[in-house]
N, C-alpha and C positions, 0 to 999 in steps of 0.2 A: 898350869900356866893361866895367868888371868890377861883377858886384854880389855881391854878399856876403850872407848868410843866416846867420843863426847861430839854433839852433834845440836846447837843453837840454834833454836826459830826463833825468829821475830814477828811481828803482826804488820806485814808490807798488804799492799793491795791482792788482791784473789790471784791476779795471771801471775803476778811475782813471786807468790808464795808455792803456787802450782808448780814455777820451773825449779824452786830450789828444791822442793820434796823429792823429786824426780832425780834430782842429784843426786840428792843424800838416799835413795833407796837405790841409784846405781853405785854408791860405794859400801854401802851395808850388806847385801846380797853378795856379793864375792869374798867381803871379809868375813862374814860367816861361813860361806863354801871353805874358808883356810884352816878357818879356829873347827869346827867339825872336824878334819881331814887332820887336822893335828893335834888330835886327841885331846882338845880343851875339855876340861869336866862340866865349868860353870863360864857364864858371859855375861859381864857385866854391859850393862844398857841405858842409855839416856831415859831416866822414869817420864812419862808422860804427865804436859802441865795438865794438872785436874781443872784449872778455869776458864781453858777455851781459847787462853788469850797469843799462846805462842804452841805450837806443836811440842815442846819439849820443855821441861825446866831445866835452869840454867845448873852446871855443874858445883859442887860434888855430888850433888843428889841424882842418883843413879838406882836401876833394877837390874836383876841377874834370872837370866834364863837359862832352866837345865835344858844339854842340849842330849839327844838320845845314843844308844849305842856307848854309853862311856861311864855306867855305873855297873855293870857286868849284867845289864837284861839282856833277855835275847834280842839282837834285832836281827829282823829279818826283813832289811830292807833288799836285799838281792832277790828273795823269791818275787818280786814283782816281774820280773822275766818268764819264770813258769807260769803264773796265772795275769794273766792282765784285768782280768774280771775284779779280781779281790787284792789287787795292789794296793789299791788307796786303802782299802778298808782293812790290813794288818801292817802296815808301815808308821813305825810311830812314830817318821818323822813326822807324817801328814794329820795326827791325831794332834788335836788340843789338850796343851800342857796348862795345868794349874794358875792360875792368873797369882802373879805378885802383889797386885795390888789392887784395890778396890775404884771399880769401872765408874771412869772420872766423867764430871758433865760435857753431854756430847756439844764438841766447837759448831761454830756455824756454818752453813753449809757452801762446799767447795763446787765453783765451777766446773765439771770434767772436762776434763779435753778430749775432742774427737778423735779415735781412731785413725794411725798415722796412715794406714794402709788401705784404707779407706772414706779418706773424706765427705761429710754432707755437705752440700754446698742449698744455698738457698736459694740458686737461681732458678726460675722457673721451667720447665721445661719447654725443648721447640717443638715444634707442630709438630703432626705426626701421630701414628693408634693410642689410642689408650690404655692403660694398663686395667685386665678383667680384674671379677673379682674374687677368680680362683686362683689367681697368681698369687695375691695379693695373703691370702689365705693359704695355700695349697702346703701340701709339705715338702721337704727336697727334692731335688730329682734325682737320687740314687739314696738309695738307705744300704746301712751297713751292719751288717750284726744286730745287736738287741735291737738298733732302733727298729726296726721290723716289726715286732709286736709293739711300737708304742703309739700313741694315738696320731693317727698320718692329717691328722687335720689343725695339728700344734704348730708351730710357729720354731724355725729352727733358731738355735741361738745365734748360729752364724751361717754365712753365707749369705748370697746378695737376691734379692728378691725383683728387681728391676725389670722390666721390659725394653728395647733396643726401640729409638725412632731414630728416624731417616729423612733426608729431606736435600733435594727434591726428590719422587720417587720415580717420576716421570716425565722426563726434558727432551726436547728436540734440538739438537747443537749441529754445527757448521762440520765440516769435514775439517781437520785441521787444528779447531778451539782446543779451549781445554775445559772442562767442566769441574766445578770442584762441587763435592758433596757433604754433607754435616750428619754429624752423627752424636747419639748420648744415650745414657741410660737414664731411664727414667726411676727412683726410688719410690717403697712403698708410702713414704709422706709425700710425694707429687713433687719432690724435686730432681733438678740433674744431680748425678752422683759423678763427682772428680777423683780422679786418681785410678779407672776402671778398664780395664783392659779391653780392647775389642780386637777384630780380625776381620779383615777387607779381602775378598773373593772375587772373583771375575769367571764369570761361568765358561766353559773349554768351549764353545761355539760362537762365541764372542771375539769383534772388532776392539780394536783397541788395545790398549797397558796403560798401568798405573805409571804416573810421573811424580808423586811426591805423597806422601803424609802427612799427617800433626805431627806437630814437637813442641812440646811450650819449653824445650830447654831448661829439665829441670836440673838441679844444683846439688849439691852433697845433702842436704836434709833429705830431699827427697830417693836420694838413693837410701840413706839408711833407714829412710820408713819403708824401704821395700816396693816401691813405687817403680813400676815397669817402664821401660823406656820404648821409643818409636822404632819400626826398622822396618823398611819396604826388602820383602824378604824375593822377591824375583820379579816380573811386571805384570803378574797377575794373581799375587798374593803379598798383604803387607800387615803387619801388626801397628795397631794404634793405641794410645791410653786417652781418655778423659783429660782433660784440661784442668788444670788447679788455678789457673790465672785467665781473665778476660784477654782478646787478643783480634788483632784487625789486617784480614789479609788485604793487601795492596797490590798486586799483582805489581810491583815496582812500575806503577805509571803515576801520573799525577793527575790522573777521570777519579774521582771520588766519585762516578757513578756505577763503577764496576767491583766498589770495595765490598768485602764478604767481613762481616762484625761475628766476632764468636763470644758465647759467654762461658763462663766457668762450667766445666761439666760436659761441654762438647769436644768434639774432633772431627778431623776433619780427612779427605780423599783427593787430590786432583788426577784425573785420567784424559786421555786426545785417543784420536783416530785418524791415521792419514787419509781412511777408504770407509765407502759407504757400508751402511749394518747397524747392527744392534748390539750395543755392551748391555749387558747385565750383571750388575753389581751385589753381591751378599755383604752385609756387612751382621758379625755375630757375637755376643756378647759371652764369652765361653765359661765366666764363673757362675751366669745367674741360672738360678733354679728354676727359674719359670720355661721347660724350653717350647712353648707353646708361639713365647713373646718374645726370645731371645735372639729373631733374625731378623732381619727385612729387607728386601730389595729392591732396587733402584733400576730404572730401564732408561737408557742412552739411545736414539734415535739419529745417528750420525747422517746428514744429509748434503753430498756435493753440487751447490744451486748456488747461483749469480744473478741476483735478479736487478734490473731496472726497469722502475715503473715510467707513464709518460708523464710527460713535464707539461706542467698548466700553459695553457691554449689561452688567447685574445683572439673571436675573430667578429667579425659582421654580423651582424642578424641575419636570421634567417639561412646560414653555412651548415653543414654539416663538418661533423668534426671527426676524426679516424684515431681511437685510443691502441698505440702499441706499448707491453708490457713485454718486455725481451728475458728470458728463462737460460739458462747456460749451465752445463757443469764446468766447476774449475779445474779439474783434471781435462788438460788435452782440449779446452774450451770449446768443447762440442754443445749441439743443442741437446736440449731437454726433451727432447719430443715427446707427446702423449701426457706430457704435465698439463694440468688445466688454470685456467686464469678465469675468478670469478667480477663481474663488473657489475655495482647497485648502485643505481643513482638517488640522493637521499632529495632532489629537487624534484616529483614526477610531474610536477606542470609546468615544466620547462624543454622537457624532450623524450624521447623517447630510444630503444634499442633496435637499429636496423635490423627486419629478418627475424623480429619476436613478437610481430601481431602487435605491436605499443605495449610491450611490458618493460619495467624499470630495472630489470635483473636479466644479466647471458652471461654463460659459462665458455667460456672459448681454447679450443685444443693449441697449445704450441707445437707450430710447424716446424716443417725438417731446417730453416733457417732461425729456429728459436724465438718466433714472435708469435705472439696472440696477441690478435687484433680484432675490437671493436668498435661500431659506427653509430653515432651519435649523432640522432636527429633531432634538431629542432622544432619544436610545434608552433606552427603558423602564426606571426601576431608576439609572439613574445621575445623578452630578450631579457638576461641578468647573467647571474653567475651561477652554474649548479656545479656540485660536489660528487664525487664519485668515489666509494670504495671500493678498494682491489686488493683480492685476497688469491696469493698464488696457493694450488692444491696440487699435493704429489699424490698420487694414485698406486693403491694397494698393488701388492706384486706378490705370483704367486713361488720367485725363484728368489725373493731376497727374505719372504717372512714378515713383511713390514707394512701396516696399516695404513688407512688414506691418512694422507695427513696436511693438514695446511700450513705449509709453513711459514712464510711472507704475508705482512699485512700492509698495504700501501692506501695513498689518496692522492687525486690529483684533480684539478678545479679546472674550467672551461664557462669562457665570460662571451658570451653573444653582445658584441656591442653596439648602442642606437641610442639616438636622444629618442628623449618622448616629450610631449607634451598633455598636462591634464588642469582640468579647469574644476574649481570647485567653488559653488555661492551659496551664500549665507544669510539669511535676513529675517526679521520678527514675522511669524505668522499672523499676527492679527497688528494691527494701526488702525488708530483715529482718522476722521474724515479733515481731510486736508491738514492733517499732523504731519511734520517730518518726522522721518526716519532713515536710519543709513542701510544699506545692503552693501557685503564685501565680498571679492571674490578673491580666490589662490589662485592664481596660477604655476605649475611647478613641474620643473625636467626633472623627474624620477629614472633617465637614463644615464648611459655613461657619457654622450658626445654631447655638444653646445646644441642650442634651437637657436636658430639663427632668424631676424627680421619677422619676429613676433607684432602678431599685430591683433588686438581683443579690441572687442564690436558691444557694445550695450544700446541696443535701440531701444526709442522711446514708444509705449504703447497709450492710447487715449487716454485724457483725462489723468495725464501724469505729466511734472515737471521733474527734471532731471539735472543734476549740478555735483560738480564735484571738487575738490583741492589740491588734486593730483597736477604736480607743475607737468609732466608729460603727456597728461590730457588735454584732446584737440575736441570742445563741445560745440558743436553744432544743433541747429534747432529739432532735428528729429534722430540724434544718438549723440553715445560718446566715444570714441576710438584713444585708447591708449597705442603708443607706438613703444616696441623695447626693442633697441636693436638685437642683444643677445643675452640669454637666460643658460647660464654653465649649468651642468651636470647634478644631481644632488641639491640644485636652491629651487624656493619659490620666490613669490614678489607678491603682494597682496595690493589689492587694489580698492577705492572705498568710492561708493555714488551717492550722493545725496538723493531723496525722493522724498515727495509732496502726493499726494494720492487724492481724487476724490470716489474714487468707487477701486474695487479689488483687483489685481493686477497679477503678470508673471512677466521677470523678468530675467532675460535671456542673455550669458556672456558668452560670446562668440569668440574662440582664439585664434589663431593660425598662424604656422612656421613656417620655417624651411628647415629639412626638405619634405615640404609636400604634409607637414602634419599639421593636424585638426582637433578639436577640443571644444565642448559647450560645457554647461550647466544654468540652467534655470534654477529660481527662488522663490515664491509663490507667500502672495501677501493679501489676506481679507481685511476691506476698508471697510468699517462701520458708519454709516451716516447716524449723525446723533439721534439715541431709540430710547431715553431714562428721563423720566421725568419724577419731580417728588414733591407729594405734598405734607408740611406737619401742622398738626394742629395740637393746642393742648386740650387735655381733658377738663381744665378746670380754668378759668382765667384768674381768678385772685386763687393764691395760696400761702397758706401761713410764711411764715420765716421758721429753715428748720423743716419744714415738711414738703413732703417727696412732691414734686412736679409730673405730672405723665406727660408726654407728649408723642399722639399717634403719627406715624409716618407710613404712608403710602407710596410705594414705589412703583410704576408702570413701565413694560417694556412696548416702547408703541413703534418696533422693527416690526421686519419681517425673519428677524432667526434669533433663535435663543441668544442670550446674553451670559458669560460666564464669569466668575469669581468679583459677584457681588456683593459691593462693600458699603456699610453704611460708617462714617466719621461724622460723630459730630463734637462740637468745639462750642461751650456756653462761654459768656462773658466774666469778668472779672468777680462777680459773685455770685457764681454758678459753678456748682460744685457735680461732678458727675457720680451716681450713685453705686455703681460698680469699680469704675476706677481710682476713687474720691482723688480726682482731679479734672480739672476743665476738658479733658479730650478725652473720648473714648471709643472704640471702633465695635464694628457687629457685622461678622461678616456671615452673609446668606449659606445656610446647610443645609437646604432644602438640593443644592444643586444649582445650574441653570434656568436664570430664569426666561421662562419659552415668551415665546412674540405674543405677544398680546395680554402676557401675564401679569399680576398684579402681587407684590411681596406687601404685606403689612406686618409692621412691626414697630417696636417703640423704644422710648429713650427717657429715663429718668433721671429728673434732675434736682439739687436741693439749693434752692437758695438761702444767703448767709448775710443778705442787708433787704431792706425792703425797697422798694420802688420798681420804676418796670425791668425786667430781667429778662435773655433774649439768649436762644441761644440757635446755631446754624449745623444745618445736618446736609451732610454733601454725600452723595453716591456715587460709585465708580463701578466701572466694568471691564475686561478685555475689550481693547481695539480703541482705549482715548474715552470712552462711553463717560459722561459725568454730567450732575446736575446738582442744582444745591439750592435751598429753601430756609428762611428765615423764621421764628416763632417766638412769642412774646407773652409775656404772666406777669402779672402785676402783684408783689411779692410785698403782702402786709403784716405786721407786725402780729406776734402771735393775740390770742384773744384768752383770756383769763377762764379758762375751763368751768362750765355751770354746769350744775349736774340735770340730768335728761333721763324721760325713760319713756319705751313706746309700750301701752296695753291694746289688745288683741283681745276678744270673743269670737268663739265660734262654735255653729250649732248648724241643725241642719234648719229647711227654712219652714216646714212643715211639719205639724204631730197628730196624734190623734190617741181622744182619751182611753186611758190603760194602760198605754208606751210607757217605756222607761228610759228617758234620754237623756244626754251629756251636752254641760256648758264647758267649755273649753277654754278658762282666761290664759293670757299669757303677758307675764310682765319681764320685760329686758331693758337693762340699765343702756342704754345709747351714750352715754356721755363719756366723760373722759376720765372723771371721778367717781371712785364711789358712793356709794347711795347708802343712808346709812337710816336706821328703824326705817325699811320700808314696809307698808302696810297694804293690803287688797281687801276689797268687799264689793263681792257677788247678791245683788236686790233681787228681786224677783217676785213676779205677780203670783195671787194668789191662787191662780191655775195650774201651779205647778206644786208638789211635796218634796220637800229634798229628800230622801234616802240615804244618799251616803254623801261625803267630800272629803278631799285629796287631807291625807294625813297630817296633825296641826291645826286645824278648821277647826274655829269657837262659833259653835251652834250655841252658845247662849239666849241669842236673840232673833230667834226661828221665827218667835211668835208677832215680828216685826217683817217678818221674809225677809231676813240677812243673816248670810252667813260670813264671816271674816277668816282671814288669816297675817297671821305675823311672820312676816318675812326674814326682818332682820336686814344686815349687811349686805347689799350687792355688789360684786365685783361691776369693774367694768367690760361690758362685753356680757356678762353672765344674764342669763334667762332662765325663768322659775315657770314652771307648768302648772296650772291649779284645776283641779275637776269637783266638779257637783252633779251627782245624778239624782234626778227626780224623776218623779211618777206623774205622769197627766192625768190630772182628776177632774177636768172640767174644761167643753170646749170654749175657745174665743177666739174674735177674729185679730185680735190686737196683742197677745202676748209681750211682755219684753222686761227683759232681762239687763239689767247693769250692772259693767264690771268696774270698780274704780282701783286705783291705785296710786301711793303718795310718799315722798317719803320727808326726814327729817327736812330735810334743805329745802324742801317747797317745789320737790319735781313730780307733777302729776299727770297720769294719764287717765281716758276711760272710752271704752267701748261697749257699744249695745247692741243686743239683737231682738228683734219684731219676728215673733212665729205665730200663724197659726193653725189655730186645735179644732183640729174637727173630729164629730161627735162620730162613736164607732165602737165595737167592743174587739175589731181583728187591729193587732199592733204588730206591729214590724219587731225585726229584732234589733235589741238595741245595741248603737253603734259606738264605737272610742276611738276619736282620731289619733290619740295617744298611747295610752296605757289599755290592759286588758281590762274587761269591768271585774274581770272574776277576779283579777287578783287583789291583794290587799293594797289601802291607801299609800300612794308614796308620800317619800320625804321631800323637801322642795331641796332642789340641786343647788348649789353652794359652790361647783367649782364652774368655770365652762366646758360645755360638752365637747366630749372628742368625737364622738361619732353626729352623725345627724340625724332632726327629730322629725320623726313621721309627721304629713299633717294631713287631717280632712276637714270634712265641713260641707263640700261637693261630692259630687261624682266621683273623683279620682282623690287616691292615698299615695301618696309618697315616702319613701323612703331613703335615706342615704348613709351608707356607714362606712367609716374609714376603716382599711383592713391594714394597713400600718403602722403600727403602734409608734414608731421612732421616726418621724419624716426629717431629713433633713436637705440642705439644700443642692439643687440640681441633680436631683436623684427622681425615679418614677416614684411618685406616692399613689397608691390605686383606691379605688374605692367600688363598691357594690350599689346600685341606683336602683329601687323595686317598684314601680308602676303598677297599682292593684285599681279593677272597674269596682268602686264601693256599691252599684247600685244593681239592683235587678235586670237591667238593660244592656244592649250593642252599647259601648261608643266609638266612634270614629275619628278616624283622621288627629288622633292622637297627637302631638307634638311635646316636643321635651326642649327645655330650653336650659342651659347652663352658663352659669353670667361667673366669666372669670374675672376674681380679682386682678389688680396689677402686681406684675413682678412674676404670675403664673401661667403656666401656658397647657395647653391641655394637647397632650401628646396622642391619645385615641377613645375610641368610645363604639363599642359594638355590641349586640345583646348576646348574651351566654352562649344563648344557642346555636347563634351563628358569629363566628368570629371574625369570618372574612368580611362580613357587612362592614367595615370601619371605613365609614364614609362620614362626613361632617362638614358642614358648612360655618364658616365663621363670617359673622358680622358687628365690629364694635367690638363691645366686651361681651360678646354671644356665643357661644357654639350651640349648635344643633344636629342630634344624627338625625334619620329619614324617619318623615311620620310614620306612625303606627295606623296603619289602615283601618282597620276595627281589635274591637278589645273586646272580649265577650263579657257577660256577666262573670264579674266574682274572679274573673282572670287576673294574673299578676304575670307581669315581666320584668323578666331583667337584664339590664345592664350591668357591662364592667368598664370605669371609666378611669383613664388615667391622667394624673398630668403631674406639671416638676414646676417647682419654687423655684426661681433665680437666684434668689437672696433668702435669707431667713428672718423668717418674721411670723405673726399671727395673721389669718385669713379666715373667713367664711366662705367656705363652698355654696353656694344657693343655686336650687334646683327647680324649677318652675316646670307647671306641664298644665296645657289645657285641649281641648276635645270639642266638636260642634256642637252636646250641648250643654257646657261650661264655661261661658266666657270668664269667668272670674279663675283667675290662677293659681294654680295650688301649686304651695311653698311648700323644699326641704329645706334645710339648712344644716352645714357641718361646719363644726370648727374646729381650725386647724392651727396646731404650731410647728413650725417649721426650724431647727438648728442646725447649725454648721456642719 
């Protein structure tokens, strides 16, 4: 007998194709079970499409499957009854027959569908334990035969691995309610698992019965997936399943504040109690393997209590108020007696608890008529609203089993009622001498009642006039009296006085109501009598056009108290340009601080004018309290002047010798002008008392036998200075030596200086001395660029030194520098003085010698600073200084150092020079 099957796929979407397979292997499976059982030899079979694209090809193309037991082998498929071990393994239905046809490419891959019996659901689980992670791992909870020896730490194929949560697990409910509880299994992927059977327990010492179940009302599918159904099996045992569908208990009201939302994977319990006690609920999951995690239970706290808290109080100030909080049970509406009532008051500076020593917390017993009562005192002087929470407490029992418990939580408000009135003013602390100013005051009922026949008082104190715009002010010559008839609850009223002041004042607003209330505030104002005076002058009276203006400002405070946030403005005319702001107006406000009574601020203001003729510009100073003055200054601003070149020569030497010495001429030529200098030239003459020896590197000793030595210069910048030395030997005394240094260059700019020394006869010489350079070292080169640090000089008694230790100064920043003071002679000098002439635009921010740094004392005069003389200097001694100071602007400057001593009147010169950028 052959039968035939022809069985057509097509290529629908995955879930499409999924239900029809499931067909077609529900009617293949049974017609097999016929064609076996009716001795078919051979079965002819829809051949599988080998391209993936349809599960089957379409007919006549067919395969044929031998089926077993029907070509005379043995079979022995009945001994599967005697051995259950070795059933599969000699039954040749269950053995793989011979493939027909060669294993086609595998189609693509099919969605599975979940497990009918079983559902995963993806909702997340509710609250409640956690699943461990032995559960999670663990092996079954009963093994059966072989599996016993098999590794207990594998992973079964089936069964459910879940853990049960619960929720709530611990509620206090009304005597009477109904409480419903939630329940799910939790799966090993962290989801609820639907379609899961639980079982609902109520422990035998227990209040209460179950009143209802879950049912998601399931439908024929879900019966024939085997899907268990809901049954409350007596009222204090009911069987539940897991939920396949989300669902929303309503208790049939229309409060959507008491609805319970379940999601897929839960169920649920409802239980009541008519009588006080405790239910205790099991709820347990009976297929999962985990029994560690497979229970959990729920405690019921049944409580019969009627409470009403007291109702919010209005009374007077200053009342005592009496809080009753009534307790009841609803059976038989008896008191509660022995239940406690707790009372906190969340306002503590508003009153306090009668009979608790002033604490903000009392626990109070309900009495044999069901009230607990508390008294509530007000503290003297006040009055509002305070808040009170009340929390009723049932008290542990040793014949019901049931812990303290609080179970009411209530509030109730108590308002002490009172106007009030309060007075608040406002005014400038400091004012000008006979400036107006206004002062204001608030007046304002911060109570709950009106103030009635208000009446504010502003007398006048000396040397003040008083005035005001208020149309319900009454001014008379020595106050001013506002009248209001009535100020409600919550409002103020603001009130405004004019004042004129000539010396400092306190001014006092006086309020008063009805009934019986009172209110001030004072405002307190320092008059300044005018204490600034200023004077500018400029540094120079004619100045180019194009080139910077100084002009010093003096500012005096000629009070008696310091003076604060002083300001200097000034404002040039229409061709007056300001050189920090580059605009006509620029401000300089005092950093120093306060300036003290009797103080003096100096400071300056530079300016560029942009036309020539006279040029003017006005610097006004201001202060707290009205303080101002202001001063005029004038430059006569001429057209620039066609740059000549210039250059200053210098000699120096000491003023005495003696024959055998070896001593140094010192020329020194610096281009002063504005232009370079171009082939400049020097030559050093000298009488025949003296032998040159050596001279500064470049020096044409051609013409020795003339006593001149020369050198060629070359190019000088401007600004740039050349050092030139000649050392010679004294070989013959005279009273008249002298020495000429000349200097020239292309352009016709010449200088020259001479020195007169003399020589007397002797064979003991001194050691010889270099204002400059060392003598031992070799000739230098003449400098070429301008010096950044500065050049030592002598000639005197005293050597100076100055060297910038900044390499990159730029502007408004500390530039420092090292100043070294050396006594060049054999002797004391004394009374030492150091003078430092600052450019403009610099300001010299300190100056202390090394060794002691707190000494930063300094006096300035002009363009001077000076620290404290040097009392004596011993021979050969050197000191030093660390001197700072900051660029406003960027630009080039010489620092010049000057110092002389009682017996030096001629000043010995440093000089540094500096560039300054942004």
């Amino acid at each position: 007998m052959n039968v035939s099957i022809a069985i057509t796929a097509d290529t629908p979407e995955s879930s499409s194709r999924r239900r029809r397979g499931l067909r077609c292997i529900a009617v293949l499976v049974p017609l097999l079970v016929v064609a076996a059982l009716g001795g078919c030899s051979r079965l002819r079979l829809p051949a599988v499409d080998p391209t993936g694209s349809c599960l089957f090809q379409p007919l006549p193309t067919t395969t044929s499957l031998a089926l077993p037991c029907t070509n005379g082998e043995g079979c022995q498929c009945m001994r599967c009854l005697s051995g259950i071990g070795d059933c599969l393994g000699n039954c040749p239905l269950f053995q793989t027959p011979n493939p027909a046809f060669e294993t086609p490419v595998d189609p693509p891959d099919c969605l599975e569908p979940a497990p009918a019996g079983a559902a995963a659901s993806d909702e997340p689980c509710v609250p409640g334990p956690g699943c461990s992670g032995s559960c999670a791992t663990g092996p079954p909870a009963v093994l059966l035969g072989a599996e016993i020896n098999s590794d207990p730490a594998t992973l079964p194929q089936h069964g459910q691995r879940g853990c049960i949560l619960l929720t709530p697990q611990k509620i206090i409910a009304p005597v009477g309610g109904e409480v419903i509880l939630l329940s799910g299994i939790c799966g090993t992927d962290g989801y609820l698992q639907m379609g899961q059977p639980l079982e609902w327990m109520l422990s035998p010492e227990s209040v209460g019965q179950f009143i209802d179940v879950g049912d998601d009302d399931p439908g024929l599918l879900h019966k024939l997936a085997g899907i268990k159904t809901s049954e409350k099996k007596d009222p204090g045992f009911a069987r539940g399943v897991t939920s396949t569908k989300a669902a929303l208990i309503t208790r049939g009201n229309l409060d959507p504040r008491d609805d319970v939302k379940l999601e897929k994977g839960q169920t649920w319990l409802s239980i009541n109690s008519p009588t006080e006690g405790v239910s205790r609920v099991t709820v347990l999951a009976p297929e999962s393997d985990c029994w560690d995690q497979r229970k959990a239970t729920a405690t019921i706290y049944w409580i019969d209590a009627v409470v009403q808290f007291p109702a919010t109080q209005i009374v007077p100030a200053g009342s005592p108020v009496s809080l009753t909080t009534r307790v009841m049970r609803s059976e038989n509406n008896i008191p509660a007696k022995g239940w406690r009532v707790r009372y906190q008051l969340r306002q503590g500076d508003l009153a306090r608890f009668g009979g608790t020593e002033g604490s903000d917390v009392v626990e109070v017993e309900v009495d044999e008529n069901g009230n607990a009562t508390a008294e509530l005192l007000p503290i003297e002087g006040t009055s509002g609203t305070a808040d009170i929470n009340i929390s009723v407490i049932r008290p542990g029992g040793q014949t019901d089993n049931m812990p303290t418990l609080t179970l009411r939580r209530g509030q109730t408000r108590v308002t002490w009622s009172s106007p009030q009135l309060r007075v608040e003013a406002f005014g400038p602390e400091v004012a000008g001498y006979e400036q107006p100013y206004v002062v204001k005051a608030i007046v304002s009922n911060p109570g709950d009642q009106p103030v009635t026949d208000v009446q504010i008082t502003l007398n006048k104190p000396d040397g003040v006039v008083l005035g005001t715009q208020d149309q319900f002010a009454v001014v008379t010559p020595g106050q001013i009296v506002w009248n209001v008839p009535r100020i409600e609850p919550q409002t103020e009223l603001e009130i405004l006085a004019d004042v004129t002041a000539r010396n400092s004042n306190i001014l006092t607003f006086v309020a008063r109501g009805e009934p019986g209330l009172a209110s001030q505030a004072a405002v307190r104002t320092n008059v300044y009598q005018p204490s600034l005076s200023i004077e500018v002058r400029p540094r120079q009276d004619r100045v180019e056009v194009g080139q910077t203006a100084v002009f010093d400002v003096l500012v005096r405070n000629t009070g008696d108290r310091p003076l604060s946030n002083v300001l200097l403005r000034a404002e040039g005319d229409q061709a007056m340009t300001h050189l920090q702001t580059q605009e006509r107006v620029g401000e300089s406000p005092r950093e120093e601080g306060p300036l003290q009574a009797g103080g003096v601020w100096e400071s300056m203001v530079e300016y560029v004018p942009s036309e020539p003729g006279q040029r003017c510009i006005t610097v006004q100073v201001t202060a707290d309290g009205g303080q101002r003055d202001a001063a005029e200054s004038c430059i006569i601003a001429i057209n620039p002047v066609p740059p000549t070149p210039a250059m200053s020569v210098t000699l120096e030497s000491n003023e005495s010798f003696t024959v055998g010495e070896t001593r140094f001429f010192n020329g020194r030529v610096t281009n002063t002008g504005q232009v370079p200098l171009e082939d400049v030239r020097a030559v050093m003459v000298f009488d025949p008392q003296l032998q040159l020896q050596q001279a500064t590197r470049g020096a044409d000793q051609s013409r020795l036998g003339e006593y001149l030595v020369s050198w060629a210069i070359g190019r000088m910048e401007p600004g740039q200075s050349v050092l030139l030395q000649g050392q010679f030997l004294v070989i013959a005394p005279s009273d008249r030596c002298q020495v000429i240094f000349t200097a020239e260059s292309d352009q016709g700019a010449r200088g020259e200086d001479s020195r007169i020394v003399r020589i007397a006869a002797g064979a003991n010489a001194g050691p010889p001395e270099s204002p400059s350079d060392r003598p031992g070292l070799p000739p230098t080169v003449p400098n070429t660029n301008p010096p950044a640090a500065g050049n030592p000089q002598a000639g005197g008694p005293l050597q100076l030194n100055v060297q910038q230790r900044e390499i990159s100064p730029r502007a408004n920043l500390p530039i420092p520098y090292t100043v070294t003071i050396t006594n060049n002679t054999t002797a004391v000098e004394s009374d030492v003085t150091l003078d430092i002439i600052v450019p403009a635009g610099v300001r010299v921010e300190s100056i202390y010698p090394t060794q002691n740094p707190s000494a930063n004392q300094f006096t300035r005069f002009g363009d001077r600073v000076s620290p404290e003389p040097i009392r004596s200097l011993l021979a050969g001694e050197s000191l030093q200084y660390q001197l700072t100071v900051t660029s406003t602007i960027p630009q080039d400057f010489q620092l010049v150092v000057e110092a002389t001593s009682n017996r030096s009147s001629a000043a010995t010169r440093a000089v540094a020079q500096t560039r300054v950028t942004q």
